[in-house]
Each structure stands twice: as structure tokens, then as C-alpha cells.
C-alpha positions as a printed NumPy array, in Angstrom:
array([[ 97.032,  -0.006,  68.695],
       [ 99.076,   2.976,  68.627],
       [ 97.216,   4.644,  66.228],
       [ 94.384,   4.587,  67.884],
       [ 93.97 ,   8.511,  69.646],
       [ 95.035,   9.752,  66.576],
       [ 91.881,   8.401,  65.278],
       [ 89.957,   9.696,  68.441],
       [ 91.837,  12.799,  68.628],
       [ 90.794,  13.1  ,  64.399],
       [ 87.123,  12.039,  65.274],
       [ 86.979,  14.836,  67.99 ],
       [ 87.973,  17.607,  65.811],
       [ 86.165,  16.828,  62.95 ],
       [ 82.95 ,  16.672,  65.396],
       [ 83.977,  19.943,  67.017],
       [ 84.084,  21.388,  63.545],
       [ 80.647,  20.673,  62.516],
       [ 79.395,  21.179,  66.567],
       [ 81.   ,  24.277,  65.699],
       [ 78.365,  25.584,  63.099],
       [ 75.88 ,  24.292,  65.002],
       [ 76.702,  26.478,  68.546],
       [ 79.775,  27.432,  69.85 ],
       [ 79.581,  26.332,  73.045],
       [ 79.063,  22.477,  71.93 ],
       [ 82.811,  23.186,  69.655],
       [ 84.501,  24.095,  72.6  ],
       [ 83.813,  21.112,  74.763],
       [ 84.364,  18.685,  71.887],
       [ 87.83 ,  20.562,  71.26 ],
       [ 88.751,  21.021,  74.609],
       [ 88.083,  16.828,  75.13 ],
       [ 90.544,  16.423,  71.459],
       [ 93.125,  18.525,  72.954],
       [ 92.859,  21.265,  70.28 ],
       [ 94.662,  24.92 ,  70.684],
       [ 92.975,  28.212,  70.641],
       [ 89.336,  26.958,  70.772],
       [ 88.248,  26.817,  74.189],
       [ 88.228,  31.058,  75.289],
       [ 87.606,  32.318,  71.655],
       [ 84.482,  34.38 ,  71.382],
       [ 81.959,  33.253,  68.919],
       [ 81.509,  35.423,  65.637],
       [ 78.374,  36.513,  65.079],
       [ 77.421,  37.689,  61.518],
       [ 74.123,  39.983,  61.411],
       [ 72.185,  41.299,  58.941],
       [ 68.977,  41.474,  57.506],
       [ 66.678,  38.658,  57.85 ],
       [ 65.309,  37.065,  55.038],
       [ 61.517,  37.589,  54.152],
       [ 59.464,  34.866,  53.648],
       [ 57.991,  35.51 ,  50.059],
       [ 55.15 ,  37.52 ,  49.926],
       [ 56.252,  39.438,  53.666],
       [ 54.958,  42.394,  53.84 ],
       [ 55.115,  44.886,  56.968],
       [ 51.832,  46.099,  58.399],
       [ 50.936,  49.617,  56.94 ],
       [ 52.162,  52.647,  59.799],
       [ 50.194,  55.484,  58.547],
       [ 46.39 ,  56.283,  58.261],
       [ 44.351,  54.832,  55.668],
       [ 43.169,  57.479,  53.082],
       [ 39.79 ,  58.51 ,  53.161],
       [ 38.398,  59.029,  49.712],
       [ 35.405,  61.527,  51.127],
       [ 37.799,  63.434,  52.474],
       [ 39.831,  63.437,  49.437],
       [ 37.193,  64.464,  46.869],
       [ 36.321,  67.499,  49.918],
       [ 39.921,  69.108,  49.158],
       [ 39.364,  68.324,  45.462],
       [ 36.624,  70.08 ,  45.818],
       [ 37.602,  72.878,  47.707],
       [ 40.745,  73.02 ,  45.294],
       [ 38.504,  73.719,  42.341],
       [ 36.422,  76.267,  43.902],
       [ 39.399,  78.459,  44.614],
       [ 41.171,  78.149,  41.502],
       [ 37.561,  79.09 ,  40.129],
       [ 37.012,  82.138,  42.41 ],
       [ 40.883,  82.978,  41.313],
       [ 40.008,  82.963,  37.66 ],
       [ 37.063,  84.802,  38.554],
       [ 38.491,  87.856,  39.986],
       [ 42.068,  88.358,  38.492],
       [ 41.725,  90.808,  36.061],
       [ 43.791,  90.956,  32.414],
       [ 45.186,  94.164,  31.592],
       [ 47.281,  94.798,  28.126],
       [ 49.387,  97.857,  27.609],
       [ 48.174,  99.714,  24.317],
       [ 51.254, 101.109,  22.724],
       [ 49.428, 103.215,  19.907],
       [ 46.094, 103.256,  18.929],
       [ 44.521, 100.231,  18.751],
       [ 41.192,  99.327,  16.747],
       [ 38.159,  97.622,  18.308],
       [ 35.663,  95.697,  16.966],
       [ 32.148,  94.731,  17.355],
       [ 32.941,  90.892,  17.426],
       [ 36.357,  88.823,  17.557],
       [ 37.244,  88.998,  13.832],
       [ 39.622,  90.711,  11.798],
       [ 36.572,  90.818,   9.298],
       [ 33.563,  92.413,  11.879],
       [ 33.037,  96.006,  11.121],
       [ 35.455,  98.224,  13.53 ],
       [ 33.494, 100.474,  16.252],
       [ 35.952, 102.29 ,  17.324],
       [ 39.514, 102.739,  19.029],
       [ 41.458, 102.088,  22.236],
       [ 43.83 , 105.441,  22.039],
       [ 47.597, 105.887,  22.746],
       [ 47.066, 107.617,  25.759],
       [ 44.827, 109.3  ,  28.775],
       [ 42.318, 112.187,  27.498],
       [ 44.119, 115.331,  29.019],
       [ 47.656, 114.269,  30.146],
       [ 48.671, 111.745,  27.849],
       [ 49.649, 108.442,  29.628],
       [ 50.124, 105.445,  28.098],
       [ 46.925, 103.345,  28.091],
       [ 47.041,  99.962,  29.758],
       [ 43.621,  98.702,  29.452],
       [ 41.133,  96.422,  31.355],
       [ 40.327,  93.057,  29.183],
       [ 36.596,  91.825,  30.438],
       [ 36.847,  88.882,  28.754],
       [ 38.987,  86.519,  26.154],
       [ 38.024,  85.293,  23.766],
       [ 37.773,  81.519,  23.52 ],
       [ 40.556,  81.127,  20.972],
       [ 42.811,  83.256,  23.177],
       [ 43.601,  85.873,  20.186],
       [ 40.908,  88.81 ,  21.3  ],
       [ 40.211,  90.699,  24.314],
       [ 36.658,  92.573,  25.237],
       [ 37.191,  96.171,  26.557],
       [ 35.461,  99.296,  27.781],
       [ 36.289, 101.873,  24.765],
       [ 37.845, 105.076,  26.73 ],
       [ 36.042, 108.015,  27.032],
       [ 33.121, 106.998,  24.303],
       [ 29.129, 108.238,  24.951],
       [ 27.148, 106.704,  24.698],
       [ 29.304, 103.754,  26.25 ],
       [ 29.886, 100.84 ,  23.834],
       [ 33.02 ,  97.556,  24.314],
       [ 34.757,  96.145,  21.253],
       [ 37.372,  93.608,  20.862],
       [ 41.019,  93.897,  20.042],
       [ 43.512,  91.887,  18.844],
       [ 45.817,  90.951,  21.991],
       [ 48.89 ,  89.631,  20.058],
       [ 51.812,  91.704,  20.597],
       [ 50.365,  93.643,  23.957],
       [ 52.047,  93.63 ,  27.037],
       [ 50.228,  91.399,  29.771],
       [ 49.625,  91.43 ,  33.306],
       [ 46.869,  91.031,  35.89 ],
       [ 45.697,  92.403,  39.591],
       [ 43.185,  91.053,  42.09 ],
       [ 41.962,  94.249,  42.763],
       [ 39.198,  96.34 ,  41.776],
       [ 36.959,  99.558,  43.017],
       [ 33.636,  99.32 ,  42.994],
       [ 31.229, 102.594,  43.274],
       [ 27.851, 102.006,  44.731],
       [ 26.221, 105.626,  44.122],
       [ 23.003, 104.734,  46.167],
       [ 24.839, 104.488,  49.15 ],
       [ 27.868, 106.634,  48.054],
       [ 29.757, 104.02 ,  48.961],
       [ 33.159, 102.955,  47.747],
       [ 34.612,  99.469,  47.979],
       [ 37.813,  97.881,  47.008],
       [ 38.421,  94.45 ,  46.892],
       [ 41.291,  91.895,  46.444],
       [ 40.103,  88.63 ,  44.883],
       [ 36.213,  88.237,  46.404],
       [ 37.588,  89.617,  50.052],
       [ 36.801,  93.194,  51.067],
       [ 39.92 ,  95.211,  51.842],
       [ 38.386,  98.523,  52.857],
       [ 34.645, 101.027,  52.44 ],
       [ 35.29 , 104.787,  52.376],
       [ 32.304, 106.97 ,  52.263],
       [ 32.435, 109.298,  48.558],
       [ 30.425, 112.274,  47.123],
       [ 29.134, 111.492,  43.823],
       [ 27.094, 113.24 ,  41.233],
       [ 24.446, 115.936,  41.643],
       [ 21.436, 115.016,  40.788],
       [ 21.951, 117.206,  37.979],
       [ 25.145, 115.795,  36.718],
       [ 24.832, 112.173,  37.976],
       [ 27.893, 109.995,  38.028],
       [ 27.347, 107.702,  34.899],
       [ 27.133, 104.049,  35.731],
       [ 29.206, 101.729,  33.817],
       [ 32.695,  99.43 ,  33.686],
       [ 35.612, 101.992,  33.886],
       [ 39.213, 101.389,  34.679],
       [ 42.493, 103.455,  36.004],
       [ 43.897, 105.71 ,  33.043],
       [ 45.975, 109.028,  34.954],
       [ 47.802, 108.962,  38.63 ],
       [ 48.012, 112.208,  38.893],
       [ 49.113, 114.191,  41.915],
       [ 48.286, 117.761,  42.982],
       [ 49.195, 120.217,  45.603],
       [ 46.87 , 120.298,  48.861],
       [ 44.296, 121.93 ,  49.617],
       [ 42.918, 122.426,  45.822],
       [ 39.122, 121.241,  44.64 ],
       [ 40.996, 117.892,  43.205],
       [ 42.431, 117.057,  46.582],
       [ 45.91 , 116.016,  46.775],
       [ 45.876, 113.12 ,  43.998],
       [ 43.189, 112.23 ,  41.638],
       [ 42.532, 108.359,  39.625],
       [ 41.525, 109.41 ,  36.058],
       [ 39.634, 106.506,  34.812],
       [ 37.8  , 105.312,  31.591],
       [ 34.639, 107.439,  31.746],
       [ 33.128, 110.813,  30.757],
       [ 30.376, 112.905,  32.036],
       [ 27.676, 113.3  ,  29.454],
       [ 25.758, 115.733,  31.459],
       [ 28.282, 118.465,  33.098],
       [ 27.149, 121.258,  35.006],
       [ 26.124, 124.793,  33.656],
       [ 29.269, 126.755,  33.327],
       [ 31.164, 123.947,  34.122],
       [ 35.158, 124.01 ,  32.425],
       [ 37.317, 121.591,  34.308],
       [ 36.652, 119.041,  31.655],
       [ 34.625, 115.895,  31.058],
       [ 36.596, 113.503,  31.795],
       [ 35.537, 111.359,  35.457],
       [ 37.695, 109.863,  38.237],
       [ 38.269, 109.113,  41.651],
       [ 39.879, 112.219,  43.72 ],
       [ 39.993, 114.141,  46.922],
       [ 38.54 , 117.586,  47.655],
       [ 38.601, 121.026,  49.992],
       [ 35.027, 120.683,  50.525],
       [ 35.021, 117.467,  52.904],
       [ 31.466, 117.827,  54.073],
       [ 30.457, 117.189,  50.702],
       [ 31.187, 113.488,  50.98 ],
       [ 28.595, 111.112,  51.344],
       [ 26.04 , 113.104,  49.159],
       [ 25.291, 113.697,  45.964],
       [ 27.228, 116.875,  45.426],
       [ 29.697, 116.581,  42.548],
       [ 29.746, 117.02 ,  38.688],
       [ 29.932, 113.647,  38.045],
       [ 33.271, 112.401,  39.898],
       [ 34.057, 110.715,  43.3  ],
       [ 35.237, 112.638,  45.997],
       [ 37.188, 110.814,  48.87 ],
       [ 39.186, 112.138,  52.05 ],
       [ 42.657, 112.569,  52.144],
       [ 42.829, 109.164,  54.219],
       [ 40.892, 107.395,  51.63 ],
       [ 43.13 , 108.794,  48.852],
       [ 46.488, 107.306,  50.852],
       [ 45.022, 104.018,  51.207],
       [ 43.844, 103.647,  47.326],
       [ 47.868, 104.97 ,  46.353],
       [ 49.293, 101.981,  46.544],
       [ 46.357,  99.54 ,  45.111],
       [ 44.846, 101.323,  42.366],
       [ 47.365, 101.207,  39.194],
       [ 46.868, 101.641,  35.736],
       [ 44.174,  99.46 ,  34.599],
       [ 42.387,  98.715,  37.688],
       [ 38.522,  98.471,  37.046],
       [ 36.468, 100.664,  38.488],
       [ 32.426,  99.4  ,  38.694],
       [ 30.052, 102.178,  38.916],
       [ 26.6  , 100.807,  39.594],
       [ 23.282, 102.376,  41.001]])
């Protein structure tokens, strides 16, 4: 009969043990009735952590469904820049010596003549225009410097310095009208004298050969752009060469006629603007 708490007082704090898993509160009456220390007061321990997921959980989506129209718009648009970047970035090579051209991309085509070493009358070092590669990526098509009548061949491009610009000039004599351009985007117009009707300004694909400064006030302006051209048909008497370009003048009502032996006059505002833009090798389009 003695023995008998002992059994109760067992009982009780085995049940308050397992009450105990089950909530806190329940172990704390059960071990307060069994006479057990240090249970009743005690604060619970709570573990945390993440929850399990039921397989095959999954939380609902935050952002915005894609929209494939939408995608194939930017595609799209994506493909028409990179197109209209292709288009208008233009290849230049440097030519370190004199380089032969030929009619087609071949080694074995018949050779029509040469890109030279350097700039007609002062000698720079050539860096040319490429119109177009070929598909195998070996030849380039250029403008032939000062040939007449006007005639492109293809080099070999191995071995010649590369780079490009977005910019080119373009000469519309009917309007004497000059435009430059960066990519397809106008950058600025400028009003130009071009040739007398007598010594017309040539049409045809040119680009930047001389930067050439001169002292104010002078016939050529303060600076003048010798490019890829020559006059066929100078003047009577005329001796300041054949060669064309882009320069400034002391005669600045002659701009915006027909007036000149063949080159294109601009202001002295004009010519600071092109400065920093045109560089060797920029085309310059003459059309009608």
C-alpha cells in the first residue's frame, strides 16, 4: 500500500511527458498535480523553420505573364536595327603601299588598276573606303583614287588595318546641298557652291584622302577635305590642280550656285563643324 503514489506520482510524469509534446500547457498541470520541479513557470520552446511542402507545392507566379506578340515586336525591332547598323557603318582599311585592284575577287581576274601609297599632291597615307566584302570575307570593293573615267576593283584585305565610322557626306549638286549623316540620322545641311556649268562637279562614290589646313582668308578657305576624285573637265587656264574636295573660300557669295571648278565650297562655320567628323576614309556621295 505504500507503494502506491510512487506509482501515481510515476504515472503522472510519464503522462506529463508525452502531454508535454502534445502542448505545454497540458505538461504543466499534469506535473504540477505529480509534484515535479522546474515544470510549472518554464516557457515552452518553440522550434521554427520552414514548413514542409506538400509534394508538388508550388507558389503562385508574382510577375506578369510574357506576351509572345510583344516578344517577337522587340525581336523584330532588334533585327531591324542591327540591319540599319550593318547598313550604314562603313569599312575602311589603311593601304600601306600600293595595293593592286582587280576586276573581280580573285587572285587570278585580270588587275585594273591600283589603290596608291598615298594622297595625289601631299602624300598621306591612304586609308580607303571598302563598299562592299566580299562573301568569303578575303576581298574588299573600292573606289580606285583619282582614276577617269571612274572604275572600282577589289583588293585583297588580309594584312590591312581595319576600322569603321557611321558617318558619311553626301553632295546633292541640284540643290547644292551638303548633308552629313551618322548611321541613317541627319546630323547637319550646309548650303555649298559646286561646279560651273563648265567644269561640273563629277558625280560619283569618293572618300576623305588629305586634312589639310590653310591660312585664312585664301581661295581654299581655312581647311580643305581632299577626297577620292578628279576633275575631268577643269577650267581654261586653270593650274591649282585636278584633284576635288570639300573646302572653304574668300568668295562666300559664291555658295549655293554653281560657281566652282569642280570642288565644294562651304563657310567657315560649315568647315568647323565637318573638323571633327570627316576623317580619313569617310565617303563622300556626289549625286545629281
Amino acid at each position: 500500500m505504500r507503494r502506491q503514489p510512487f506509482r501515481v506520482s510515476k504515472l503522472a510524469a510519464s503522462l506529463g511527458v508525452a502531454l508535454g509534446l502534445i502542448t505545454p500547457t497540458a505538461a504543466n498541470i499534469v506535473g504540477a498535480q505529480a509534484g515535479l520541479p522546474g515544470v510549472v513557470g518554464q516557457e515552452a520552446t518553440v522550434i521554427t523553420g520552414s514548413p514542409v511542402r506538400p509534394h508538388g507545392f508550388h507558389p503562385p507566379s508574382s510577375g506578369v505573364r510574357p506576351n509572345p506578340e510583344r516578344i517577337a515586336r522587340e525581336a523584330a525591332r532588334a533585327a531591324r536595327r542591327a540591319a540599319l547598323v550593318a547598313r550604314w557603318t562603313n569599312l575602311l582599311v589603311h593601304v600601306p603601299g600600293t595595293v593592286p585592284a582587280f576586276a573581280r575577287p580573285s587572285g587570278v581576274a585580270a588587275q585594273i588598276g591600283v589603290v596608291p601609297a598615298g594622297s595625289k599632291y601631299f602624300g598621306f597615307p591612304i586609308v580607303a573606303w571598302v563598299e562592299k566584302v566580299s562573301r568569303d570575307g578575303r576581298w574588299g570593293r573600292v573606289e580606285l583614287p583619282y582614276t577617269w573615267p571612274r572604275r572600282e576593283g577589289w583588293i585583297r584585305l588580309a594584312g590591312l588595318r581595319h576600322e569603321t565610322t557611321r558617318i558619311r557626306v553626301e553632295v546633292d549638286l541640284s540643290q547644292h546641298l551638303v548633308t552629313v549623316r551618322k548611321l541613317d540620322r541627319v546630323l547637319f545641311r550646309a548650303s555649298g557652291a559646286t561646279g560651273a556649268p563648265w567644269s561640273p562637279t563629277p558625280v560619283g562614290e569618293y572618300f576623305v584622302t588629305d586634312r589639310v589646313p590653310f591660312s585664312a582668308g585664301g581661295s581654299l578657305g581655312s581647311f580643305a577635305f581632299g577626297i577620292s576624285g578628279i576633275q575631268p573637265r577643269l577650267p581654261a587656264g586653270w593650274s591649282g590642280g585636278n584633284q576635288l574636295a570639300i573646302h572653304g573660300t574668300n568668295n562666300p557669295s559664291s555658295i549655293g550656285r554653281s560657281a566652282s571648278a569642280g570642288c565644294v565650297r562651304v563657310s567657315e562655320g560649315t568647315l568647323a563643324r565637318l573638323l571633327p567628323l570627316l576623317r580619313y576614309g569617310t565617303p563622300v556621295i556626289v549625286h545629281g
